[in-house]
C-alpha positions in Angstrom: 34.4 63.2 -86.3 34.5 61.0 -83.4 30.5 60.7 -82.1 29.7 61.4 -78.5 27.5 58.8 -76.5 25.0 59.9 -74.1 23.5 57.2 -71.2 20.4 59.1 -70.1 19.0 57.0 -66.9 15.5 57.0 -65.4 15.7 55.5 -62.5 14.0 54.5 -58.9 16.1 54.0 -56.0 14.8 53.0 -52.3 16.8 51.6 -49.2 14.8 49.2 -46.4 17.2 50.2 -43.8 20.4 50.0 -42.9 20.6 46.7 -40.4 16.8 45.1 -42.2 15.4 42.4 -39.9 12.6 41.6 -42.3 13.3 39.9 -45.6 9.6 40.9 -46.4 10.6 44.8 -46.5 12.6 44.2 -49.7 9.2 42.5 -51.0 6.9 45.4 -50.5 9.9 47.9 -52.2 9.9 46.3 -54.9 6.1 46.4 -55.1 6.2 49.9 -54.3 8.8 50.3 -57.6 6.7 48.6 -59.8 4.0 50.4 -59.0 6.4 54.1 -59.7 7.9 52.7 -62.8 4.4 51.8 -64.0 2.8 55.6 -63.4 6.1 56.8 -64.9 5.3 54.8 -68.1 2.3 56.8 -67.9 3.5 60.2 -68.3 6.2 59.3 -70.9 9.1 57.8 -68.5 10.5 55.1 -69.0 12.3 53.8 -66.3 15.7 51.5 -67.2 17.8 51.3 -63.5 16.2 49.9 -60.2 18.4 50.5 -57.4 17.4 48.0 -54.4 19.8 49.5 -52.3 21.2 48.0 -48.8 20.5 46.7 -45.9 21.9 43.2 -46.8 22.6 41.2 -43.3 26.7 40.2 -42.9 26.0 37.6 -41.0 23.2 35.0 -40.3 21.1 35.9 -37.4 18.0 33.8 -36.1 16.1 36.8 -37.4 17.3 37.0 -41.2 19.5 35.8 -43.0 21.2 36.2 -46.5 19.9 33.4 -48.2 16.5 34.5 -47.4 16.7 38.2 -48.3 18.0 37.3 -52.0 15.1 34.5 -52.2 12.9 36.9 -51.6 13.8 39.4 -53.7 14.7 37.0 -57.0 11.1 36.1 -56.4 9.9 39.2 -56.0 11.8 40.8 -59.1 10.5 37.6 -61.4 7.1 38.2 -60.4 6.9 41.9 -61.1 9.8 42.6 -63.8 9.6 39.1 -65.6 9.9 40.8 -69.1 12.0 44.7 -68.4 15.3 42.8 -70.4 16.5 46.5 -70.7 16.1 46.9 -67.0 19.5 47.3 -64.8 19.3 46.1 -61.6 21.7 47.9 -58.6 22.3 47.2 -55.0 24.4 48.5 -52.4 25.5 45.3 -50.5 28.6 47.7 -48.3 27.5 45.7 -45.0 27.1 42.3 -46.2 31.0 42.5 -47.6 32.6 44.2 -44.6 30.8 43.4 -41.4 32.1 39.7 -41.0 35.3 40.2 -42.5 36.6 41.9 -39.0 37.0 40.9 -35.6 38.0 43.5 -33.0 40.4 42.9 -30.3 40.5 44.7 -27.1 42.1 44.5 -24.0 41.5 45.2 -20.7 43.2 48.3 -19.5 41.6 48.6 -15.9 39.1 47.0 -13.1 37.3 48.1 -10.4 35.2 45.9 -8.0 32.8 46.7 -5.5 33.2 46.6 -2.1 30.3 44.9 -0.2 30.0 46.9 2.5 26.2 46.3 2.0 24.5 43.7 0.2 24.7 44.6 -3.7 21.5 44.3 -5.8 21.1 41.2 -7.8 21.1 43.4 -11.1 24.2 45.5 -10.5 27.1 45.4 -11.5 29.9 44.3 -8.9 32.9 44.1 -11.7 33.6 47.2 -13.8 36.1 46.3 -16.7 37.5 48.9 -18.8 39.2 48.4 -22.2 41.2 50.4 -24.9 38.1 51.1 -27.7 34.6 52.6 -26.7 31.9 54.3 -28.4 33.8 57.0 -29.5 35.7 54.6 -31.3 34.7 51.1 -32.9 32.0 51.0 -30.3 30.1 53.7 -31.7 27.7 50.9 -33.7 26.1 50.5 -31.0 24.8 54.6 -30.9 24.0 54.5 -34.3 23.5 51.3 -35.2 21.4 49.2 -32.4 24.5 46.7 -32.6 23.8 43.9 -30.0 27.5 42.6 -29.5 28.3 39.5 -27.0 32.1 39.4 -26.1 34.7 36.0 -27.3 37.3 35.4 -24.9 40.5 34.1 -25.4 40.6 32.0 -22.7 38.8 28.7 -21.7 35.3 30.5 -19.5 33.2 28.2 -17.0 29.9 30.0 -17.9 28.4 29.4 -14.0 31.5 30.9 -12.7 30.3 34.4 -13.9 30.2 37.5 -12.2 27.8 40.5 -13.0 29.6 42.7 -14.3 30.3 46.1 -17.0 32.7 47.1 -20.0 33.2 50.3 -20.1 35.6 52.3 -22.9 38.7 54.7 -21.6 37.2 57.8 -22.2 36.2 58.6 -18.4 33.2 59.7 -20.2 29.9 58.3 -18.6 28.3 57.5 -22.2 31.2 55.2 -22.9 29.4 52.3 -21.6 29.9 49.2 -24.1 28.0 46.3 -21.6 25.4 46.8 -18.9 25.1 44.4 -16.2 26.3 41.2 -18.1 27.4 37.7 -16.6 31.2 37.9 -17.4 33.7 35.8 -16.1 36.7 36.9 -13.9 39.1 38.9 -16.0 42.5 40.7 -15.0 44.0 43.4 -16.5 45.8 42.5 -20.1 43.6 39.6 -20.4 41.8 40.3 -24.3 38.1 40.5 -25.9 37.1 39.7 -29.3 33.7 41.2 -31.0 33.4 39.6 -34.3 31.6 41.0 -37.1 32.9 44.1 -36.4 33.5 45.9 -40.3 30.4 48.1 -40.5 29.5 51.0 -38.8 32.2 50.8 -36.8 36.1 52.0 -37.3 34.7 54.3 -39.8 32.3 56.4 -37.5 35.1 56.4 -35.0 37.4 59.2 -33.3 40.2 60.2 -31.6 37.7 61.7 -28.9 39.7 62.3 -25.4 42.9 61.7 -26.9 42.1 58.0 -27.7 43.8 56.2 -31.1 41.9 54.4 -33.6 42.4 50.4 -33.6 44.9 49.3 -35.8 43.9 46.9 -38.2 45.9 43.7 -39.0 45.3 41.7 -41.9 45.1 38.1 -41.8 44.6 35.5 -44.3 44.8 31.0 -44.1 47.5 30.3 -46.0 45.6 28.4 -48.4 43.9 31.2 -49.6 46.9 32.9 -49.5 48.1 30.9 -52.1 45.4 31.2 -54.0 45.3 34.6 -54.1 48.8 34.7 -55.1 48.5 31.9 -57.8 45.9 34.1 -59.7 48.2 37.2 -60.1 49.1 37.8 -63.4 52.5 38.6 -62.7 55.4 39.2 -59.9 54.8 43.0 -60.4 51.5 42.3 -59.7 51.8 40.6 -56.3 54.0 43.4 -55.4 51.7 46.0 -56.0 48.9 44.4 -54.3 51.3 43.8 -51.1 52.7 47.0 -50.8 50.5 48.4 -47.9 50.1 45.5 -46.4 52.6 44.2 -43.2 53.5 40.6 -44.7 54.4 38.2 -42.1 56.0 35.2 -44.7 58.7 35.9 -47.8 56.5 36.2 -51.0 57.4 33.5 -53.4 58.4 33.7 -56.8 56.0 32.6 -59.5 57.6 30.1 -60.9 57.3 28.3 -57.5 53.9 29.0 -57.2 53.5 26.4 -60.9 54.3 23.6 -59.2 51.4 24.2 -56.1 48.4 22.2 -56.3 45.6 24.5 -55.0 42.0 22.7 -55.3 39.2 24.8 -57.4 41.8 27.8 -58.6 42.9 28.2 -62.1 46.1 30.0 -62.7 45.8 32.6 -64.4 49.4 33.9 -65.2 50.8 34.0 -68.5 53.4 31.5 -67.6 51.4 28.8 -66.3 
C-alpha cells in the first residue's frame, strides 16, 4: 500500500504595500509576526510558513532601495526567528522582477498649441501632445498605482529650450491625462517617448477602452546574454521550445557551434559539452 503524505501549514502572511517607500515597514511586520506566531504557540499552534509578502522596489529610488529592504529584513528575521530551523520563509517579489525589465515606447500621434491671443499663464500648458497608450492602457499605473513617470526621448533635448507643455492619451477622454503642465521640449508628430520601468501595474491592468490596442511587446536581449542563454540549454530541442513564441531577429545556431564560444562566468551545461 503506497502511504499518503499530508503537509498541514500554519501560517502568517502580511503585505506592506504594494509600491513600500519605507524599508522600516517590513521591520515592524515582522515584529508584528513574531508577536502572532508567539500567541499561537500559546494556544497549541505552531506556526511553520511566514509569508513577507511584496512590495519589493524594481528599481532604486532616492527613497528606497533594494539593498536596503532585504538588509532590513535579514536583520530583522535574525533577530526575532534566530532558532525556527523548521520555519519556511515566502515572499512575493512580482514587482521587483518585472518592473525594470520593460520600457514602453510611444509615439506622438497628434499636437495642438495655443494661440496667444492673450498672454498665457506661466503654469499652463501652451503644447498639448497626444500619443498612442494612456490610462486606459499602460498608463493606468498611474490611477492605481501613484506611478511618478518622467519621459526619455530619443533625440538629443536642450533642457532650457523647453516649452510647458501636456501628454495626453488617444482616448478623447478628459481623464486620459498622462503629464500636467511639464517642461518638454518641442516635439512633432511621429517623434517617440520612452517610460522605463514600465512591467508592473501596467499592460496588465490595461484595455482596449475606446477602441484603443494594447502595446505590443518586443523582446530584446545583448547578444552576450543571448549567448549565454543559449549555451546553457540542454539541447537543440530545447532552444526551440524556448523560442517558439518569441519573433527571433538572428538565425539560431547549432550547438555544436555554440562549444567553441567563450562566454565569461557561464558553464555549459549541455550533455555534449
Amino acid at each position: 500500500l503506497s502511504s499518503l503524505i499530508y503537509a498541514i501549514f500554519c501560517l502568517f502572511s502580511f503585505h506592506v504595500g504594494s509600491g513600500c517607500l519605507e524599508a522600516e515597514a517590513f521591520k515592524k511586520a515582522i515584529s508584528a509576526a513574531r508577536k502572532v506566531f508567539d500567541q499561537a504557540k500559546v494556544i497549541g499552534y505552531n506556526f511553520n510558513l511566514l509569508d513577507i509578502g511584496g512590495g519589493f522596489p524594481g528599481f532604486d529610488q532616492p527613497e528606497i532601495n533594494f539593498d536596503e529592504v532585504t538588509q532590513t529584513i535579514n536583520t530583522s528575521l535574525d533577530e526575532l526567528f534566530p532558532d525556527d530551523d523548521d520555519l519556511r520563509i515566502i515572499a512575493e517579489p512580482g514587482r521587483y522582477y518585472a518592473t525594470s525589465a520593460y520600457t514602453l515606447a510611444v509615439n506622438v500621434i497628434a499636437k495642438r498649441e495655443e494661440v496667444e491671443a492673450e498672454p498665457v499663464e506661466e503654469d499652463k500648458a501652451r503644447v498639448m501632445y497626444y500619443i498612442n497608450d494612456g490610462v486606459y492602457g499602460s498608463f493606468n499605473c498611474l490611477l492605481y498605482d501613484h506611478a511618478e513617470l518622467t519621459p526619455d526621448y530619443l533625440k538629443e533635448v536642450d533642457s532650457k529650450a523647453t516649452i510647458t507643455s501636456s501628454l495626453w492619451g488617444p482616448t478623447c477622454d478628459g481623464l486620459d491625462c498622462i503629464l500636467k503642465n511639464c517642461a518638454m521640449p518641442s516635439l512633432e508628430v511621429g517623434e517617440w517617448l520612452c517610460f522605463r520601468n514600465m512591467g508592473a501595474y501596467t499592460l496588465v491592468a490595461g484595455s482596449t477602452f475606446n477602441g484603443m490596442p494594447r502595446p505590443n511587446v518586443y523582446y530584446y536581449i545583448e547578444d552576450t546574454r543571448w549567448l549565454q542563454m543559449l549555451v546553457m540549454m540542454p539541447s537543440q530541442d530545447s532552444i526551440q521550445l524556448v523560442l517558439k513564441d518569441f519573433d527571433v531577429a538572428k538565425p539560431v545556431p547549432d550547438l555544436s557551434d555554440l562549444q567553441e564560444l567563450v562566454v565569461p562566468d557561464v558553464k555549459c551545461c549541455a550533455p555534449e559539452c
